[in-house]
N, C-alpha and C positions, 0 to 999 in steps of 0.2 A: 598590381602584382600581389598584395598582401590580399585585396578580396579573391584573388586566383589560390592562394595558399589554405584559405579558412576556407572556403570551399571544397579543394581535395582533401583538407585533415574531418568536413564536415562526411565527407562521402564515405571516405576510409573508416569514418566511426558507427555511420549506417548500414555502414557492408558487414563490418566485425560483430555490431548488434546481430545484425540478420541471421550471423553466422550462429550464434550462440541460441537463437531463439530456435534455428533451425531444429541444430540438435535434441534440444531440452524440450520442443514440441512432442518429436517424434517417439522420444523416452516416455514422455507422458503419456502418448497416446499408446503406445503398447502396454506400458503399466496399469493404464484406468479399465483395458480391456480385461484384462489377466486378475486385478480387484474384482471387478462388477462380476466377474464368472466363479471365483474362489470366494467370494462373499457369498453366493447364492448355492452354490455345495455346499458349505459351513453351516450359513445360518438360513438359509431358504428363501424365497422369494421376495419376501418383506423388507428383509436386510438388503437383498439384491437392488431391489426400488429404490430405496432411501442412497445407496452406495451411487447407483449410475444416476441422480441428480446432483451428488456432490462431485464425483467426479466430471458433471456437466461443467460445473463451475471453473471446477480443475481448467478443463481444456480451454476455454474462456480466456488466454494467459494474456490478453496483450502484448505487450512486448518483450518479456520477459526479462526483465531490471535486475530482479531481486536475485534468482537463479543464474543471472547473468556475472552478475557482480562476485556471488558466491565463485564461478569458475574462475574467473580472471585472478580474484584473491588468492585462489587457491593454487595457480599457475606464476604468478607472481614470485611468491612464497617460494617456490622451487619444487611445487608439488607434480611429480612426471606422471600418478597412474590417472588416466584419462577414464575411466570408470568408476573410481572417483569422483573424479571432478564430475558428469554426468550424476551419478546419485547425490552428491552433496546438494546440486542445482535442483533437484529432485525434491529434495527433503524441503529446500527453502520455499519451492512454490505448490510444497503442499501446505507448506505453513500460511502461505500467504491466500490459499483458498482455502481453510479455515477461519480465518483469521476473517475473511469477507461475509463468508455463510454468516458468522454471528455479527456483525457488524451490521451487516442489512436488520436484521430481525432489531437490535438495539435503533438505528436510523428510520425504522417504519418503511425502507425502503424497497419501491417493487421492481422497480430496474438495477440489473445490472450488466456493466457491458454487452448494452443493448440488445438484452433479453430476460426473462423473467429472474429475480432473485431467485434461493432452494426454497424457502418456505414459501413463497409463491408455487412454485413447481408442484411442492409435496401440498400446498392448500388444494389446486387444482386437481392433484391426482385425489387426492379425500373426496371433494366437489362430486366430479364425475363420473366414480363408484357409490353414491349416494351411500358411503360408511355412515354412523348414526355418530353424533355428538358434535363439536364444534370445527368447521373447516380451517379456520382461521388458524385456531390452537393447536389442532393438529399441525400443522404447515411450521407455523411457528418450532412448535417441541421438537419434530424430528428433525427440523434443523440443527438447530443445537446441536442434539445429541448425535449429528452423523459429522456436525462441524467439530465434535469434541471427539468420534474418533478419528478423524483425520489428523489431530494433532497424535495423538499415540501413536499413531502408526508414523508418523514421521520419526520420533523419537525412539522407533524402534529399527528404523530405518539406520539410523546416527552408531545405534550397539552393533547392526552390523556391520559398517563401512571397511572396506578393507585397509586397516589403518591401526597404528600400534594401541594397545588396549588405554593406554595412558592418555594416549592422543583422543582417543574416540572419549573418554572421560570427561576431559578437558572441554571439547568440543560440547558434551549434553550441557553440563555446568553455561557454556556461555549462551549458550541457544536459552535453556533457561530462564537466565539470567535476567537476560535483557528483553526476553517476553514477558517478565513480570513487569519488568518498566513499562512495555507498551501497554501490559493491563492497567497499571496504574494511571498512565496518560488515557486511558479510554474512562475511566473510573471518574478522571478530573470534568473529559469533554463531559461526559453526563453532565455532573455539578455544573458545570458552565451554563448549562442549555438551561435551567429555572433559578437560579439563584439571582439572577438580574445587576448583579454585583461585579458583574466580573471584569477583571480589568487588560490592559497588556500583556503585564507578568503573566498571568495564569493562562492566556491564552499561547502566550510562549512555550510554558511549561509543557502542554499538551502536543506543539509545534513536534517539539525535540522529544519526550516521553515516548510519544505515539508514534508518530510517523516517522521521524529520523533514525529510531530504534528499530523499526521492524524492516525499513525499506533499504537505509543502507548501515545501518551499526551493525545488525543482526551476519547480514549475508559476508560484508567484509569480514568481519571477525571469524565466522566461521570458518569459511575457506580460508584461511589465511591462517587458523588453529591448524585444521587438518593437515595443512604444508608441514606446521612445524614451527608457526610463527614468536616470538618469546613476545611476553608483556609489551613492553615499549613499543615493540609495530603495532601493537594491541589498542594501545595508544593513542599513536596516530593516528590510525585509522578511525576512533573513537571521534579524535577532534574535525577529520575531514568531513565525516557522518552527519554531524550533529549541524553544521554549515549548511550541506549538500541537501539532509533532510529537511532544514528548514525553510529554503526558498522552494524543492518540492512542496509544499505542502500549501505552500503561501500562493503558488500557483494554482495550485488544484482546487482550494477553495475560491481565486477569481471565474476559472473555469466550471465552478460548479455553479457559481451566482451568474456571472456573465458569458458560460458558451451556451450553445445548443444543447438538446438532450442526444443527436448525433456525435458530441463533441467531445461529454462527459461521459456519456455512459449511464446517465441515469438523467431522468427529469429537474430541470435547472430551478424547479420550486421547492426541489427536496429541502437546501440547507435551510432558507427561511423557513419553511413551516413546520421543520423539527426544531427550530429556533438556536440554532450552533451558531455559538458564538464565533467568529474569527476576528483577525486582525481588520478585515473589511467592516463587520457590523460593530467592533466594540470603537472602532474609528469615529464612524459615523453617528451613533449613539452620544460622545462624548462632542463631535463636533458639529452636530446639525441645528437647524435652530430649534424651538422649544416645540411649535408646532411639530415638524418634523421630524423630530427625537421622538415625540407622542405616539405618534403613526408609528413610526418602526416599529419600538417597542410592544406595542400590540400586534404585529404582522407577525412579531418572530415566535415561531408556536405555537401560529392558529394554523388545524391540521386542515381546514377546510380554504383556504387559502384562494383566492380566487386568481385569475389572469391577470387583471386591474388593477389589484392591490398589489400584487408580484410586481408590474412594471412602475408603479409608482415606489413598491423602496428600492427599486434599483436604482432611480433616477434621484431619489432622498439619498442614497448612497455615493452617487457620481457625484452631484452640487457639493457634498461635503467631504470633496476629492478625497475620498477612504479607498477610491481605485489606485488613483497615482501615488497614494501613501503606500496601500498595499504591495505594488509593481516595485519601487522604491525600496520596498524591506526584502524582498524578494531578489532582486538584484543587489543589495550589500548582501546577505548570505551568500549568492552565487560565486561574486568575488574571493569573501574569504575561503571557499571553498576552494579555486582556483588556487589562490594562495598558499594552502595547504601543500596543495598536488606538487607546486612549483616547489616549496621550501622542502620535504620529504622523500620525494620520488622523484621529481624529473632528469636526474641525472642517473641513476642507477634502472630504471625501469621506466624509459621514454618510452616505447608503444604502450604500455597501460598508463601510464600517467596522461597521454593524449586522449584513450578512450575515458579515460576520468573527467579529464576539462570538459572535453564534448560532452558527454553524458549530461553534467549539473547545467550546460548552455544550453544542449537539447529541450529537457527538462523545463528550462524557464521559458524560453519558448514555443512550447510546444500548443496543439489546440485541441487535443486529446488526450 
């Protein structure tokens, strides 16, 4: 009876995602059309080119979490205009394909969700018109700079919302806010990656900074501002966030060492040969033997990295169970995540507090 239960509350949570992403696709994909054509009136062709790779990315959404979350909060809250809530979702996962454009170009990364990164895109488009000067650096800079307007344009998204002036305020302020924490978490993962030092704590740091911040502190808060939320929900949802984001993240980094590059969305050699530190490699680094501490430590960084030495530190990584450690920390965040949901919400807002459980269980198990 109970596997018959977690089963329909698993389906009911699959359906209500679907439902959310439906929407928030179809938003996107009329808005990135409506950009790439008003970009290239404005500023011409060039602009035009660089817009319709970023909004490539755009459309790219997987499952849409972030903008997902943002509507729920937002409906939670008590918020009724539904064109709101649709733009809020809006703004969140243009944040969040910003937020990737530059993150590949910092990770050397040439996949993403299984297809070229922008500055791959925009290197190719350089390539292929034989432009003069560097392919690379090209590909590189206009990223940036299309992943740096995509963030303005979001934030200009936020001053229009149809939403009391105070409210829309409050709202820029938290968005903000808490993207400076995730710059700061991305500032520390640099640091991590050569300082060869680094321990737990700081990879924690980056856990919650980074990821917890932009994936569910950001979107909660947001929606949940625009409703009309006061502090204290503000709160809560800070403490749910900071759980929920850090068994994401603890997962994504096994999926990026141990899935497929069908799995992850990008080549499962990236994190070792950009030498990212996680909970998995500073594990193993402290608990392997001396030989094999040796090896890793050289593996993690070299950008030429071969097949060989890839499965040999994954398997230096499994003997010095920094997997079941991993999976392990990953499920106690889950928990207290769950915990949260149950202590704060379940009784005043059961269908969202449901798709909250599911969500952070989805999420731990998930293989993509």
């Amino acid at each position: 009876m109970k596997k018959t239960v977690e089963h329909d509350v698993a389906q009911v949570f699959k359906t209500t995602l679907g439902d959310y992403k439906k929407v928030i696709d179809q938003d996107i994909e009329t808005f990135s059309r409506n950009l790439v054509a008003q970009t290239g009136e404005q500023f011409g062709q060039h602009s035009a080119e660089s817009m319709k790779v970023f909004c490539d990315v755009l459309s790219r959404g997987g499952k849409r979490i972030r903008g997902a979350l943002t509507m729920l909060a937002y409906r939670m809250y008590g918020g009724k205009n539904d064109t709101v809530a649709v733009e809020a979702a809006r703004v969140m996962e243009l944040i969040q394909a910003y937020l990737l454009v530059v993150d590949d170009v910092y990770d050397r990364s040439r996949m993403r969700r299984g297809a070229p990164s922008a500055h791959v895109m925009l290197e190719d488009l350089h390539a292929s018109n034989h432009w003069k000067d560097d392919s690379y650096h090209f590909g590189e800079s206009l990223a940036i700079n299309t992943g740096f307007i995509g963030s303005h344009l979001s934030m200009s998204m936020v001053a229009d919302l149809d939403v009391e002036p105070a409210i829309a305020l409050k709202a820029l302020k938290i968005l903000n806010t808490n993207l400076q924490v995730t710059g700061e978490g991305q500032a520390n993962d640099i640091f991590n990656e050569v300082t060869q030092t680094t321990s737990k704590t700081q990879v924690d740091n980056v856990l919650v900074w980074k990821t917890a911040y932009y994936t569910f502190v950001n979107p909660l808060q947001f929606g949940a501002t625009l409703a009309g939320a006061d502090d204290d929900e503000l709160d809560k949802l800070r403490e749910f966030s900071l759980a929920a984001g850090r068994a994401f993240q603890i997962t994504d980094d096994i999926l990026g060492t141990f899935g497929s590059e069908f799995e992850s969305g990008k080549s499962p050699l990236d994190d070792i040969r950009e030498g990212k530190r996680t909970l998995i490699t500073v594990h193993a680094l402290k608990n392997a033997d001396k030989e094999d501490t040796y090896f890793l430590e050289r593996m993690l960084g070299k950008h030429d990295l071969t097949q060989s030495e890839f499965t040999k530190a994954k398997e230096i990584i499994f003997k010095a169970g920094s997997l079941d450690y991993a999976n392990n920390e990953a499920q106690r965040s889950c928990d207290d995540a769950v915990l949260c949901v149950d202590r704060y919400w379940q009784h005043d807002y059961p269908e969202q507090s449901e798709f909250m459980k599911s969500l952070v269980r989805y999420l731990l198990g998930r293989k993509s």
